[in-house]
KEDOMAR-320419 format. One record per atom (N, C-alpha, C): residue number from 1; residue in three letters; atom name; x, y, z. Coordinates in nm, 2 decimals. Atoms other than C-alpha are relative to their C-alpha. Layout:
BEGIN
k_r_a_px_py_pz
NUM_ALA_CA_X_Y_Z
...
This chain:
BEGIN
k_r_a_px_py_pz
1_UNK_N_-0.07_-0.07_-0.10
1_UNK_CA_0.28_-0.15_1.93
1_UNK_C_-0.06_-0.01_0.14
2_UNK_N_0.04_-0.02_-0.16
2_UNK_CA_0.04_-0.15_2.25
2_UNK_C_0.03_-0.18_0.05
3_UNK_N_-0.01_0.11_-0.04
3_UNK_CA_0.09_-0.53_2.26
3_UNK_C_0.13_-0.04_0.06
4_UNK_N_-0.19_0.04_-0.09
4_UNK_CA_0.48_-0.50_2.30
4_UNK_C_-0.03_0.10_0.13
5_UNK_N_-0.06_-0.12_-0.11
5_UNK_CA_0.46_-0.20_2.55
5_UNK_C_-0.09_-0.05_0.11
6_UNK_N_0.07_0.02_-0.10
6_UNK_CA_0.14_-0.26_2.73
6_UNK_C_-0.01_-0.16_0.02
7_UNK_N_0.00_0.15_-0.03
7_UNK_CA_0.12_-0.65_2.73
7_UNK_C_0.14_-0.11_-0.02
8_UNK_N_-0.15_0.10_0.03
8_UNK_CA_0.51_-0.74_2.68
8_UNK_C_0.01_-0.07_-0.08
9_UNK_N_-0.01_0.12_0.12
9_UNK_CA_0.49_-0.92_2.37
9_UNK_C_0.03_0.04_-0.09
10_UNK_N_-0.10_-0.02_0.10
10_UNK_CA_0.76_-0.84_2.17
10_UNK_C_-0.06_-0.03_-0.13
11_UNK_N_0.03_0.09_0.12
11_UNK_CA_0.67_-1.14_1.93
11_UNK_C_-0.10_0.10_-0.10
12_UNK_N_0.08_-0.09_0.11
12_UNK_CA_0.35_-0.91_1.80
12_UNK_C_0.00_0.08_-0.05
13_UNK_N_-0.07_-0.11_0.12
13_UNK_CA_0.53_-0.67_1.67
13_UNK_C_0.08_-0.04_-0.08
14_UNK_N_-0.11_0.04_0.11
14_UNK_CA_0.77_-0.89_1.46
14_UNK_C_-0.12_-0.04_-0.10
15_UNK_N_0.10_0.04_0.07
15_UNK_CA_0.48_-1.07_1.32
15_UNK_C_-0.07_0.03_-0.04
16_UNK_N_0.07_-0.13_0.08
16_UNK_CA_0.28_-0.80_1.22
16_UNK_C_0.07_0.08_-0.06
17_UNK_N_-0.07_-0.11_0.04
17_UNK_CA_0.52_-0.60_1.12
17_UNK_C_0.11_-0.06_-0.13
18_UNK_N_-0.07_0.06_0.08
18_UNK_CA_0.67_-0.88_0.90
18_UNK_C_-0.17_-0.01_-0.09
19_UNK_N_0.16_0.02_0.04
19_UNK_CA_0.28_-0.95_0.79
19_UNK_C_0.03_0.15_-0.09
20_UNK_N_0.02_-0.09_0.09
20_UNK_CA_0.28_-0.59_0.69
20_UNK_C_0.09_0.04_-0.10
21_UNK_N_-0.13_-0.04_0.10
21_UNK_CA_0.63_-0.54_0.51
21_UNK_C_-0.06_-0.15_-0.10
22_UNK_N_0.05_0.11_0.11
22_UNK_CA_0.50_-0.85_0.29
22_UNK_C_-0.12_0.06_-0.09
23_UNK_N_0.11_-0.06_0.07
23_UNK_CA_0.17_-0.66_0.20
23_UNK_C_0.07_0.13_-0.11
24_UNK_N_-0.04_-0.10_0.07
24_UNK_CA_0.38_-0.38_0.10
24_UNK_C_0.08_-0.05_-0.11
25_UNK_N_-0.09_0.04_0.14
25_UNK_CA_0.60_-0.57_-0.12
25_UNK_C_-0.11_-0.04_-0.11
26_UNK_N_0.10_0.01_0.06
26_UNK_CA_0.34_-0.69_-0.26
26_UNK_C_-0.08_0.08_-0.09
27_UNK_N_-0.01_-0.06_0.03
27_UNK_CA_0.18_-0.41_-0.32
27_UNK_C_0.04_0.05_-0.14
28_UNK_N_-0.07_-0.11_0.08
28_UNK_CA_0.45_-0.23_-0.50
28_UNK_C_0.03_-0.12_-0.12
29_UNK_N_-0.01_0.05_0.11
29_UNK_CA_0.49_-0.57_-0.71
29_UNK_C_-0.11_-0.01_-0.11
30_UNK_N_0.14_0.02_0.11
30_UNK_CA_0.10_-0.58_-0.85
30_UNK_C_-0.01_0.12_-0.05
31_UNK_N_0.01_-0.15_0.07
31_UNK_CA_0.16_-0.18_-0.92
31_UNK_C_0.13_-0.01_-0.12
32_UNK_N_-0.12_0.03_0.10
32_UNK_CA_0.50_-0.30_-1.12
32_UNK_C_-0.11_-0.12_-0.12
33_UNK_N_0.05_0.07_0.07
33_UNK_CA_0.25_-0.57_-1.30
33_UNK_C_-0.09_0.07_-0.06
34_UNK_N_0.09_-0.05_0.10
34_UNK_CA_-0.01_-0.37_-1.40
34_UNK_C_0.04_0.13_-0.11
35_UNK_N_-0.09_-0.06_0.10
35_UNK_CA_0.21_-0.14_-1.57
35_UNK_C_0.00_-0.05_-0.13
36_UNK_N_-0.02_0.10_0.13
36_UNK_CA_0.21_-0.42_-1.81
36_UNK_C_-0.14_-0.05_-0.05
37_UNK_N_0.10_0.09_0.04
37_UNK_CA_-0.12_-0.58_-1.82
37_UNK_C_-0.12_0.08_0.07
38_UNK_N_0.12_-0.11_0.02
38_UNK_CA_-0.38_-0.30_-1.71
38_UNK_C_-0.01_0.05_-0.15
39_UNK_N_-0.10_-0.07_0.00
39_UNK_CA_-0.24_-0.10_-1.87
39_UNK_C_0.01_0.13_0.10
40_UNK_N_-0.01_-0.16_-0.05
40_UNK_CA_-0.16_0.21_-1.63
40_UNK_C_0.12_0.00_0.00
41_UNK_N_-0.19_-0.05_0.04
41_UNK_CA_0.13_0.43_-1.65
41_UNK_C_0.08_-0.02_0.07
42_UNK_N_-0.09_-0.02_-0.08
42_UNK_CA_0.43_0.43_-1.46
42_UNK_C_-0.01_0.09_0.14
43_UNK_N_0.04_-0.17_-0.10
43_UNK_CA_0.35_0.80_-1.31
43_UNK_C_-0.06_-0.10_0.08
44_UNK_N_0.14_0.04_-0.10
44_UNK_CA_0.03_0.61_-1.15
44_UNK_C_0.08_-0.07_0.08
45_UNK_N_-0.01_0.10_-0.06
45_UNK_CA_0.18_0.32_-1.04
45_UNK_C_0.12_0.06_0.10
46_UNK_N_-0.09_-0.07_-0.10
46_UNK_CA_0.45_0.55_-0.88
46_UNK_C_-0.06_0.05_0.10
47_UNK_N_0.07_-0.10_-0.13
47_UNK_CA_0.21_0.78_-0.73
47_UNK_C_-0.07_-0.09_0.10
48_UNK_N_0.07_0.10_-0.09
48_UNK_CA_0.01_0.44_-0.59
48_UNK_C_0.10_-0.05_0.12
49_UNK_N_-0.10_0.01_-0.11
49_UNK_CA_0.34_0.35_-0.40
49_UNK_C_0.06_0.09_0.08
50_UNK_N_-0.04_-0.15_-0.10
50_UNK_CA_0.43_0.70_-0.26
50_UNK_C_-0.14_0.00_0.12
51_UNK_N_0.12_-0.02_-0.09
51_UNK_CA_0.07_0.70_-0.14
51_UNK_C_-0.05_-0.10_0.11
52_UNK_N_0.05_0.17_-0.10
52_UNK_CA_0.10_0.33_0.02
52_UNK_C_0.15_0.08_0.16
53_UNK_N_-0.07_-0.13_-0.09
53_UNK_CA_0.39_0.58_0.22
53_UNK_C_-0.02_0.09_0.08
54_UNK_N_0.02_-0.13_-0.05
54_UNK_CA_0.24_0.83_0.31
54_UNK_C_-0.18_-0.01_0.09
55_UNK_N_0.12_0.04_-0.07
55_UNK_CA_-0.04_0.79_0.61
55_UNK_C_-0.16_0.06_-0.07
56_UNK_N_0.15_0.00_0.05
56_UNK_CA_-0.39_0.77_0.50
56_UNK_C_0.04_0.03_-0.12
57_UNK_N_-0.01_-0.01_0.13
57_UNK_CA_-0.27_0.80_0.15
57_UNK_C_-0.07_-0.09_-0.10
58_UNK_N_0.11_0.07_0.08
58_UNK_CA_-0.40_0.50_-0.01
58_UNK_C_-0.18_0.00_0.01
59_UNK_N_0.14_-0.03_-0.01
59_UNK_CA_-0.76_0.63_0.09
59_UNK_C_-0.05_0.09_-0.13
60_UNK_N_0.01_-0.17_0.09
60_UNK_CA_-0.70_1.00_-0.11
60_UNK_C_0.02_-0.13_-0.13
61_UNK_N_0.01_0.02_0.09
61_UNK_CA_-0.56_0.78_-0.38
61_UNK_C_-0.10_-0.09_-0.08
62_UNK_N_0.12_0.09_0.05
62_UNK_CA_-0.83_0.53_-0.40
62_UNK_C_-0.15_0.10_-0.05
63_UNK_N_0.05_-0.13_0.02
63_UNK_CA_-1.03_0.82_-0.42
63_UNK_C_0.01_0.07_-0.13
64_UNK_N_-0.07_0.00_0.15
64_UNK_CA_-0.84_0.94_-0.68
64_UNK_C_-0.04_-0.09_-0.11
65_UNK_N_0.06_0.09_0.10
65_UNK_CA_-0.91_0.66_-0.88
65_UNK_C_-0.07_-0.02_-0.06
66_UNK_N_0.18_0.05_0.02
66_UNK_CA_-1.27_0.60_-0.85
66_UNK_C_-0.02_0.11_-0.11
67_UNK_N_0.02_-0.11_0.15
67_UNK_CA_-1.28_0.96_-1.02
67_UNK_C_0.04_0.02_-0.14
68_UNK_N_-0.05_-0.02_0.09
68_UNK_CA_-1.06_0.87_-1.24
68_UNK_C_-0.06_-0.04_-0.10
69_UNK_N_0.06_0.03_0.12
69_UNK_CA_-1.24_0.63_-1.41
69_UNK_C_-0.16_0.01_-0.03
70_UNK_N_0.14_-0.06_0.05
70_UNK_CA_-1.56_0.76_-1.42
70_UNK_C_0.03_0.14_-0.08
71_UNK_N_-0.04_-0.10_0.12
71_UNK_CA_-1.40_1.02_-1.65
71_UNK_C_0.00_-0.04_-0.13
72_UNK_N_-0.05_0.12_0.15
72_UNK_CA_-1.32_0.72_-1.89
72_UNK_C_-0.10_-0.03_-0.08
């Protein structure tokens, strides 16, 4: 965003912003895969995509994780 507004260059917001909508699909497809071949649950892999949503979320939930499996 400061590149379109303060340096007029549209282009780096498409291209980033296509960059990032790719990461997110992504994402949400290795959280649909490991459903299968981790195995983790659905719930998780749900709550891992709400959290890729919601700002600084995938921090808490990585967070989340770490503790999780040191329970295991």
């Amino acid at each position: 965003m400061p590149l379109k507004y303060l340096a007029d260059l549209p282009l780096a917001v498409r291209i980033a912003g296509s960059v990032h909508g790719l990461l997110f699909v992504c994402l949400v497809v290795m959280l649909m895969m490991a459903t299968t071949r981790v195995p983790i649950s659905k719930w998780l892999a749900l709550a891992g995509m709400i959290a890729a949503v919601v700002p600084f979320g995938p921090f808490v939930f990585d967070r989340w994780l770490v503790r999780e499996s040191r329970t295991r």
